[in-house]
C-alpha positions in Angstrom: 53.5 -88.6 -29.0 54.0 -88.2 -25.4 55.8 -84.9 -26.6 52.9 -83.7 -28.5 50.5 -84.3 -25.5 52.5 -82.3 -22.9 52.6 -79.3 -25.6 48.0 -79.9 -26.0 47.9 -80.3 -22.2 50.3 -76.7 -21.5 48.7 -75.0 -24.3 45.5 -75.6 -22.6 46.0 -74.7 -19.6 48.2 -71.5 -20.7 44.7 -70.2 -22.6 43.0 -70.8 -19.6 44.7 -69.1 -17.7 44.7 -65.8 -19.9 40.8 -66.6 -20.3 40.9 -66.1 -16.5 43.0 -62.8 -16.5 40.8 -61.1 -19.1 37.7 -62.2 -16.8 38.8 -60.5 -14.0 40.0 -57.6 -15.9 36.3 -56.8 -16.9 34.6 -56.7 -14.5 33.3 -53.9 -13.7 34.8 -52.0 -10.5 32.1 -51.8 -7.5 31.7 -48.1 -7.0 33.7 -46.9 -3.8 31.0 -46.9 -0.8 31.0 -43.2 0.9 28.8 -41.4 4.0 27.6 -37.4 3.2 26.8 -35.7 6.4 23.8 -33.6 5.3 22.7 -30.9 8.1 19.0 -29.4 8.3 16.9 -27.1 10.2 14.4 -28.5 12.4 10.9 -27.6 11.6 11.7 -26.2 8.2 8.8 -26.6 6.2 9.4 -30.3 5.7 9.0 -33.1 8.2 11.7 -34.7 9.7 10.5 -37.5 8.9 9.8 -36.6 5.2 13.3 -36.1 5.1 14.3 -38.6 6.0 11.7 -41.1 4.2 13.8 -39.1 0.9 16.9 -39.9 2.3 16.5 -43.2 2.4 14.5 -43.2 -1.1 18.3 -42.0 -2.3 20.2 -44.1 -0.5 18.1 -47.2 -1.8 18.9 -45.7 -5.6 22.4 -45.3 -4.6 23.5 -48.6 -2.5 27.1 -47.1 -2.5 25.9 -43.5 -0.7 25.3 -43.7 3.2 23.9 -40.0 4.3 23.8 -39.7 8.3 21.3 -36.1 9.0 21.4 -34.0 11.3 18.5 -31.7 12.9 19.5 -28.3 14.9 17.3 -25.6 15.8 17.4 -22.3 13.3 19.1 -20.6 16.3 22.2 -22.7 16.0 22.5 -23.4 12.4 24.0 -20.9 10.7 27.1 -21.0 13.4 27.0 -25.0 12.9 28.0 -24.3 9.6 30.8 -21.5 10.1 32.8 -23.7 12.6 32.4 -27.1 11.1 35.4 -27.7 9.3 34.5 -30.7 6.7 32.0 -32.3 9.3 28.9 -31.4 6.6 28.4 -32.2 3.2 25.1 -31.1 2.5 24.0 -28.1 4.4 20.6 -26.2 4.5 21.1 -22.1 4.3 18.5 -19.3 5.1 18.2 -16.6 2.2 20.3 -14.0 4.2 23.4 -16.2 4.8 24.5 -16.7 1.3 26.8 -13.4 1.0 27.8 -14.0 4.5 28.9 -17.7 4.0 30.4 -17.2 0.3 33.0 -14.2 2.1 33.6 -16.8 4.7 34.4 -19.5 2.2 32.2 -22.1 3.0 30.3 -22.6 0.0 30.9 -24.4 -3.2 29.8 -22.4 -6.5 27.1 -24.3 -8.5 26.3 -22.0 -10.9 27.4 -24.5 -13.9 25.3 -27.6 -12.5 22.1 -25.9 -12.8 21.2 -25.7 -16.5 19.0 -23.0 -18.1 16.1 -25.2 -18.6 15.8 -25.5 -14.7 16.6 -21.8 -13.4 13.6 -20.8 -15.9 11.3 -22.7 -13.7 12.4 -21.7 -10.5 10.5 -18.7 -8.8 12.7 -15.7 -9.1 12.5 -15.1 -5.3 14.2 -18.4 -4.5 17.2 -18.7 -7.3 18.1 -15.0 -6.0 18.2 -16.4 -2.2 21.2 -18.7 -3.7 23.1 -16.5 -5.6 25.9 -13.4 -4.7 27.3 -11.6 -7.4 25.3 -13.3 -10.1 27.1 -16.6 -9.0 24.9 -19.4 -7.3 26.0 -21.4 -4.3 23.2 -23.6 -3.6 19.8 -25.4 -5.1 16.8 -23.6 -3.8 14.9 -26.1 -1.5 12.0 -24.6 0.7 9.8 -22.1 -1.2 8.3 -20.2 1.7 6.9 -16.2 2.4 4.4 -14.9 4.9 0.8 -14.3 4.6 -2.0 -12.8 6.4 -4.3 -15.1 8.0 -7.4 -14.3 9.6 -10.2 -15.6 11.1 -13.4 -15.7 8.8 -15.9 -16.1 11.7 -14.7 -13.3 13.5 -15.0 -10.8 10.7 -18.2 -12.4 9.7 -19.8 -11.7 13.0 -18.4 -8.0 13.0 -19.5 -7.8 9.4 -16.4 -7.2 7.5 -16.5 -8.7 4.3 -13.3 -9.1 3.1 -9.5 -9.2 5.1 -8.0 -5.7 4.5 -5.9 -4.8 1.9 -3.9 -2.2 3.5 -2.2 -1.9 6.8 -4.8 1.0 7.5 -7.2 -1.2 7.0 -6.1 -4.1 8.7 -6.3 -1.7 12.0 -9.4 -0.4 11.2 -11.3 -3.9 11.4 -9.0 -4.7 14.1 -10.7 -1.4 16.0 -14.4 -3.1 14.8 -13.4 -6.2 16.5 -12.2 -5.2 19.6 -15.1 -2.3 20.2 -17.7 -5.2 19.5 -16.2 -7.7 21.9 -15.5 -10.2 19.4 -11.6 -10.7 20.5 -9.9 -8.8 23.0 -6.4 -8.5 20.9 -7.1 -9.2 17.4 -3.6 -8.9 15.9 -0.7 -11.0 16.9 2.9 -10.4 16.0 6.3 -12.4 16.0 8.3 -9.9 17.2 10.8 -11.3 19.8 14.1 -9.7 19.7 15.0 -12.4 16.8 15.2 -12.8 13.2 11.6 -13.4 13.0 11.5 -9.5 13.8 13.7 -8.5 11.2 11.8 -10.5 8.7 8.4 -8.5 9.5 10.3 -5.4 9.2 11.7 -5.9 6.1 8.7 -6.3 4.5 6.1 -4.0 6.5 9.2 -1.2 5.1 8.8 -2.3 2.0 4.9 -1.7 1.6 5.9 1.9 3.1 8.3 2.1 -0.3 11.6 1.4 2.1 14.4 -0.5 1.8 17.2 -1.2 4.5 20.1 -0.9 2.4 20.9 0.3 -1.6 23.6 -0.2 -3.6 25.0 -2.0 -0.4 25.0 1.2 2.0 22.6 1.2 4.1 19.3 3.6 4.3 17.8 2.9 7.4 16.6 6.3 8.5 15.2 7.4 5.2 11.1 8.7 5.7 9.4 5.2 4.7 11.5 3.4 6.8 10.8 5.5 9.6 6.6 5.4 8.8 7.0 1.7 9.0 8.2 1.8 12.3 5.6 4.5 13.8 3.0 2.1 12.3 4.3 -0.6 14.0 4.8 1.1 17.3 1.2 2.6 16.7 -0.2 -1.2 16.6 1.1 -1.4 20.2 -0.2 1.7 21.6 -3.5 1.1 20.4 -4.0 -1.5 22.5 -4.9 -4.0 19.5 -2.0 -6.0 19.3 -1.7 -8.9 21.8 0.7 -7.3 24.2 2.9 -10.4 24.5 4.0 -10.2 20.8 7.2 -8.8 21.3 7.8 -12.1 23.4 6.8 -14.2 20.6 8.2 -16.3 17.7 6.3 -17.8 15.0 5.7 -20.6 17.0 3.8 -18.9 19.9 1.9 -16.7 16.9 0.4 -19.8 15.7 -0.5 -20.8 18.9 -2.6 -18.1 20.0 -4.0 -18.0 16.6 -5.1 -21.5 16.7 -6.6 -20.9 19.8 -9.1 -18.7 18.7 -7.7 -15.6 20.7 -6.5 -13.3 17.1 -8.3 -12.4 14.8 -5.0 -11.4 12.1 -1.7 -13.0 12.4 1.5 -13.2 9.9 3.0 -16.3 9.5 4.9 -18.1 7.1 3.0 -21.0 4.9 3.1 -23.5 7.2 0.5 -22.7 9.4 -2.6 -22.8 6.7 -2.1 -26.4 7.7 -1.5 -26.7 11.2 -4.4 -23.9 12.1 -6.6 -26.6 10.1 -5.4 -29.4 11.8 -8.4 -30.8 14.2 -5.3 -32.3 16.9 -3.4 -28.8 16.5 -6.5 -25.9 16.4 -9.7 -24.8 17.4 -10.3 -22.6 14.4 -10.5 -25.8 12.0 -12.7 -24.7 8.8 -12.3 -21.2 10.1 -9.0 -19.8 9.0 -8.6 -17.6 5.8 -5.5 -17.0 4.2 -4.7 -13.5 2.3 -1.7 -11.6 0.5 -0.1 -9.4 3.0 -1.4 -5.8 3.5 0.4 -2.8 1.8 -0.2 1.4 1.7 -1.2 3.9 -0.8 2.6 3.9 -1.7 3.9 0.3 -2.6 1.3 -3.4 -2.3 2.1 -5.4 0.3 5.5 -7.0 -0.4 6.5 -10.6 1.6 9.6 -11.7 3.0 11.4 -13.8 1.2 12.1 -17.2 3.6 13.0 -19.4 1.0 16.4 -21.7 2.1 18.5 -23.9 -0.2 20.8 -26.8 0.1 24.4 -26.0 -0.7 27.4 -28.2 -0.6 30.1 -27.4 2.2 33.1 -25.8 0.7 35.4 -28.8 2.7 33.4 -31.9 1.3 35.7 -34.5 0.4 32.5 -36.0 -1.9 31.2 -32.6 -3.8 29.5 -34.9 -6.5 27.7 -37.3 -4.8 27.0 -34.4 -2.5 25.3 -32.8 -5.7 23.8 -36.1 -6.8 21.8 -36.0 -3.0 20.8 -32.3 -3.2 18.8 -32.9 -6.6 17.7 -35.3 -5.6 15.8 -33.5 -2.6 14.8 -30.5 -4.2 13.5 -32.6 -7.2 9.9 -32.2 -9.1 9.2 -36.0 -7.8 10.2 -34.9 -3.9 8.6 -31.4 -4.0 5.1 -32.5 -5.4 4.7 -35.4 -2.9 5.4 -33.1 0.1 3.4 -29.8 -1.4 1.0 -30.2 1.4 4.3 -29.2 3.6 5.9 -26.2 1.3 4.9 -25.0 -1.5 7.5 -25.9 -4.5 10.1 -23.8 -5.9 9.1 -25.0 -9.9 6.5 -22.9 -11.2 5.4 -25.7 -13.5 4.4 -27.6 -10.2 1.6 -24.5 -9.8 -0.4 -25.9 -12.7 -0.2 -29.9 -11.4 -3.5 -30.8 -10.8 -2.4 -32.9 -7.7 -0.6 -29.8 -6.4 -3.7 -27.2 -6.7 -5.5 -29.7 -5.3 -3.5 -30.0 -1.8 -4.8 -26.8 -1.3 -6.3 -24.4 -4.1 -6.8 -21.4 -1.7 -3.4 -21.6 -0.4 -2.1 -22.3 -3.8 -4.7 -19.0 -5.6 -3.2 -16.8 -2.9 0.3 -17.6 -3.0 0.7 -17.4 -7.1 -0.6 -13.6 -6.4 1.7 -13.2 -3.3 5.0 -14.4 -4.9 5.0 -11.4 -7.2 5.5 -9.0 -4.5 8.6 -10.4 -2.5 11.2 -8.8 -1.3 15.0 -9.8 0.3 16.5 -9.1 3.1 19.6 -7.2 2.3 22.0 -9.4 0.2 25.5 -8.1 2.5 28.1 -10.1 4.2 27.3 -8.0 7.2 23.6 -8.8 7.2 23.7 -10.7 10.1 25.1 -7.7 12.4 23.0 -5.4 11.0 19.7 -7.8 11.5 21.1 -7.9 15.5 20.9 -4.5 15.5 17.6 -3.8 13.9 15.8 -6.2 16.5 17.2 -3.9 19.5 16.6 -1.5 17.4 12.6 -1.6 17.0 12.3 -3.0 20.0 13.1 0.2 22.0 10.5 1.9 19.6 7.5 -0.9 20.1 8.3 0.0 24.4 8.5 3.9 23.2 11.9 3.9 24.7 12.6 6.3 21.3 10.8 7.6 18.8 11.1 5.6 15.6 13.1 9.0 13.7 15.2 9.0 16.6 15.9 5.2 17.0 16.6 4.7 13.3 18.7 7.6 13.1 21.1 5.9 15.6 20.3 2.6 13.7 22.2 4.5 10.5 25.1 5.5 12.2 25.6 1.8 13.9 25.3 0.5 10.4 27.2 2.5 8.2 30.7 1.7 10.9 29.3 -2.1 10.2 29.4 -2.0 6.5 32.8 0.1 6.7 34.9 -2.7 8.7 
């Protein structure tokens, strides 16, 4: 008897303990806990803040995924990225980098995690901003192009009924204005020796029917290109563009804009909000917003400025990595921050809630995003871009005529492209 209780008592405890084993077996594993290093731009369209609000929105849905961002100025981005070496994640690219980056190797290829379904909705313009030799490195983020903007009292009050719809026009009311006293400079440009140069360029070339470069060689000093200059050497010699603009950056355009002191500016979409903003303008309830002007040859094209969200070619985490990026440029993020940047899902342009952040901005930029035009798609863009600023430069002081400054302009590019 005493036998037969020892062998109850062992057999017992034996199933116990294999009861124990298989419990702890099942359990599921707790999902290892990471950090992503996500890098932005400040002043891109969205908030800081909003970003971060979404960050934390993803980190709450993902307990296990820390995300640390980072803000630099647009001036120091794109060579953050080159020399990080694994220190990013998540990084935020301009349309012009992506040939530039993928040739450097910094990039991760995405094409295969952005189904059919999704690249159907997304606005031409900002899936090709992401992509180099039809492969894609990157989710398009910010949706964003210039428009005109003017100032409807002003034209009111000189009796002009309507912003112009060419660049001829847009000097000839500029003429009206300034004859009748109504605003001593009425244009204002961004056109420091920086990027925000190149961009207006591009796309005052391409209402001329130019274009930088084709088939990758470049064609800088082919007739339209060179009527785009003169016109906007012209624009300075007329005496009706402020005569600071080439000191100015998108920034400083706004500024004077809000300030009541220009009747026409260019600026990206941003500033339809900030030039309404009571704390930010004095042209509240004033400001009009319009496709940009064009010629007798080609409608007036925009610059593409759309930038996407790419994963760093050294991340250690590329899926979670992923898993944060859609979640940023998602239908959910993009429609509750509309009022900052206009989505990149064209289905979001029919959202009741969307139209009504803004229906003029939105009416104006459905017509505006059919006429959009790159900056060229090279790995040497960003030498080229350098050059161009000097470039038109020299012709808006009349250092050199435009046919003679762009015909150096050629040469200088064409050794570029050959190295």
């Amino acid at each position: 008897m005493k036998k037969l209780t020892v062998m109850i008592v062992s057999s017992v405890l034996l199933t116990s303990f294999l009861a124990g084993c298989t419990s702890k077996t099942e359990e599921p594993a707790k999902p290892k806990s990471i950090t992503l290093n996500a890098l932005f731009m400040k002043q891109a369209g969205y908030s800081e803040d909003a970003i971060k609000e979404a960050t934390d929105a993803f980190i709450k849905e993902n307990p296990n995924i820390k995300v640390e961002t980072t803000f630099v100025p647009y001036e120091a981005l794109e060579q953050k990225i080159l020399v990080s070496n694994g220190s990013y994640d998540a990084v935020l690219i301009d349309a012009p980098w992506t040939a530039k980056f993928v040739k450097a190797g910094v990039l991760k290829e995405v094409t295969d995690k952005v189904k059919d379904a999704d690249r159907k909705d997304i606005f031409d313009g900002a899936l090709s901003a992401m992509q180099y030799e039809n492969k894609l490195y990157g989710m398009p983020w910010l949706n964003d192009v210039k428009y005109l903007f003017y100032n409807k009292e002003m034209l009111t009050q000189a009796g002009i009924s309507a912003p112009p719809q060419t660049w001829d026009e847009l000097i000839a009311d500029s003429k009206i204005l300034k004859d009748k006293k109504i605003v001593e400079f009425p244009i204002v440009w961004s056109w420091k020796q920086a990027e925000a140069l190149s961009v207006d360029y591009t796309m005052i070339a391409a209402s001329f029917g130019g274009q930088m470069v084709k088939d990758g060689k470049p064609t800088l000093n082919e007739k339209a290109n060179i009527d785009a200059l003169s016109f906007m050497q012209q624009s300075m010699k007329t005496g009706l563009t402020n005569p600071s603009s080439p000191e100015y950056l998108e920034e400083d355009v706004r500024a004077v804009f809000s300030s009541g002191k220009a009747a026409f500016a260019l600026n990206w979409t941003y500033m339809f909000g900030m030039a309404n903003d009571p704390k930010e303008s004095k042209v509240v309830g004033k400001v009009g917003i319009a496709t940009v002007p064009g010629t007798s040859k080609a409608p007036g094209a925009t610059t593409n400025g759309g930038m996407g969200l790419s994963i760093a070619k050294d991340s250690k985490n590329p899926e979670e990595t992923w898993k944060y990026i859609q979640f940023l440029a998602s239908k959910d993020f993009q429609k509750k921050h509309a009022k900052d940047a206009l989505p990149i899902w064209k289905s979001l342009f029919s959202d009741a809630e969307v139209v009504a952040t803004s229906p003029e901005l939105i009416n104006v930029s459905k017509k505006q995003y059919e006429h959009i035009v790159n900056r060229p798609v090279v790995p040497w863009y960003g030498q080229l871009s350098t050059e161009l600023q000097t470039t038109v430069q020299k012709a808006l002081f009349e250092k050199e005529t435009p046919e003679v400054a762009l015909n150096k302009l050629q040469d200088k590019a064409k050794e570029i492209a050959s190295k």
